[in-house]
N, C-alpha and C positions, 0 to 999 in steps of 0.2 A: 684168735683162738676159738675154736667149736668144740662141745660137748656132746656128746650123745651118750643119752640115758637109757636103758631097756628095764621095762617094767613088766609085769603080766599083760598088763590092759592095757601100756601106750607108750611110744617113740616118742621125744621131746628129742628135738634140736635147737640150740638156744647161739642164737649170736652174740658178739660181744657189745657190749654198750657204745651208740656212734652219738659223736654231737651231732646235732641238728636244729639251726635256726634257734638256736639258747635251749634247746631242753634238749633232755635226754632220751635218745628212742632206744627201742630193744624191743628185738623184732624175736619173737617165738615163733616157730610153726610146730605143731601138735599133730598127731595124726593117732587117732584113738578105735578102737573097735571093741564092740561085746558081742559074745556069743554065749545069750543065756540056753542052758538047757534043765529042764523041770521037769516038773509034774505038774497038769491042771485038772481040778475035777468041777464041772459046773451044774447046778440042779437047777429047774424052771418048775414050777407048782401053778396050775390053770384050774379055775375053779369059775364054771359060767351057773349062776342062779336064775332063777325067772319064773314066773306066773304067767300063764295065756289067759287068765280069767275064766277056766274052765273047770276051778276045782283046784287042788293041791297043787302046790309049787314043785319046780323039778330044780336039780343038780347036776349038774356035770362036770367031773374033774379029771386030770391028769396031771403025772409028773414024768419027769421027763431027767435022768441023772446018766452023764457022760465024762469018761477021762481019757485023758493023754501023756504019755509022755513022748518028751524029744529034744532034739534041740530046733531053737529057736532062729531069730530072723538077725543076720549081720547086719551090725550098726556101724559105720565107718562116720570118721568126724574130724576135721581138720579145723584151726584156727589159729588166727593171728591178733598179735595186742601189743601195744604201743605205749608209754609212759611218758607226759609230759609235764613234768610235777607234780599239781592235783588235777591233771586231767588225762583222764585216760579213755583208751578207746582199746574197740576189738569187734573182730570180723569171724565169724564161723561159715560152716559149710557143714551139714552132715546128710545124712538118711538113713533107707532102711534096704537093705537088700533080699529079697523074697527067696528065703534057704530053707524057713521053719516048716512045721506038721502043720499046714494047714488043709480043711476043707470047708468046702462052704456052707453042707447042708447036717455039719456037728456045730455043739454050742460050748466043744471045747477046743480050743485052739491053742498052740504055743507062740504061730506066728500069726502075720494081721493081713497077710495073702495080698499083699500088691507091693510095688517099688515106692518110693519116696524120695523128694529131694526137701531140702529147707535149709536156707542160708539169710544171714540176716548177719548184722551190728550193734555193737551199746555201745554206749557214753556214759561214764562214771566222774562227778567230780568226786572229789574226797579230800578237804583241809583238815588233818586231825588235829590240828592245831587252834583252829575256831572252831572243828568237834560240828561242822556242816558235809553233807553228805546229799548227792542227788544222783541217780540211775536212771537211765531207758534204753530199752532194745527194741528190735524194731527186727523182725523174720518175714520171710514168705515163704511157702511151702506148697 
């Protein structure tokens, strides 16, 4: 038997629990996306001081305040995870898809102007029963 869930932000398809080698696996795949859209307003303040030894000191400042709105940059993100009593495992896969307002020469941005990949693993023990707990993941991008 299969589920399928719809949510705003994300598909879950969830299999049914299979024996496997004494422990119990159960295999999820997730398939998740955000599409943020806002407002950003960013301000930069430059203020260069200095002496040439000529007499009075000088000042030079500038600011510099920019905004945006729009929408933002597609986040797609798939994974899967595995239960083996207290041992668990999972594998992800996501990025970044270049949809947002971006440019390159404003210091306000919705999106972050380029593609992405990053996929990676963790490892969870978890005994709640002797109340020990240990984590690591491990990505590359």
């Amino acid at each position: 038997m299969q589920t399928y869930t719809e949510t705003p932000s994300h598909y879950t398809l969830r299999c049914p629990a299979t024996r496997l080698r004494s422990g119990s696996w159960e295999v999820r795949r997730r398939l998740s996306w955000g599409v943020p859209y806002g407002r950003i307003s960013s301000t930069v303040d430059a203020t260069i001081t200095g002496n040439l030894g000529l007499g009075p000191g000088f000042s030079i400042g500038r600011s510099l305040t920019e905004a945006v709105t729009g929408i933002g940059d597609l986040i797609p993100m798939a994974s899967l995870r595995w239960n083996f009593g207290v041992h668990n495992f999972m594998t992800y896969l996501t990025g970044n898809l270049t949809t947002g307002v971006y440019h390159s020469q404003s210091i306000a941005n919705v999106g972050i102007g380029h593609n992405a990949i990053d996929w990676g693993g963790a490892y969870t023990y978890f005994d709640p029963k002797a109340g020990h707990e240990f984590s690591a993941t491990l990505g590359f991008t």
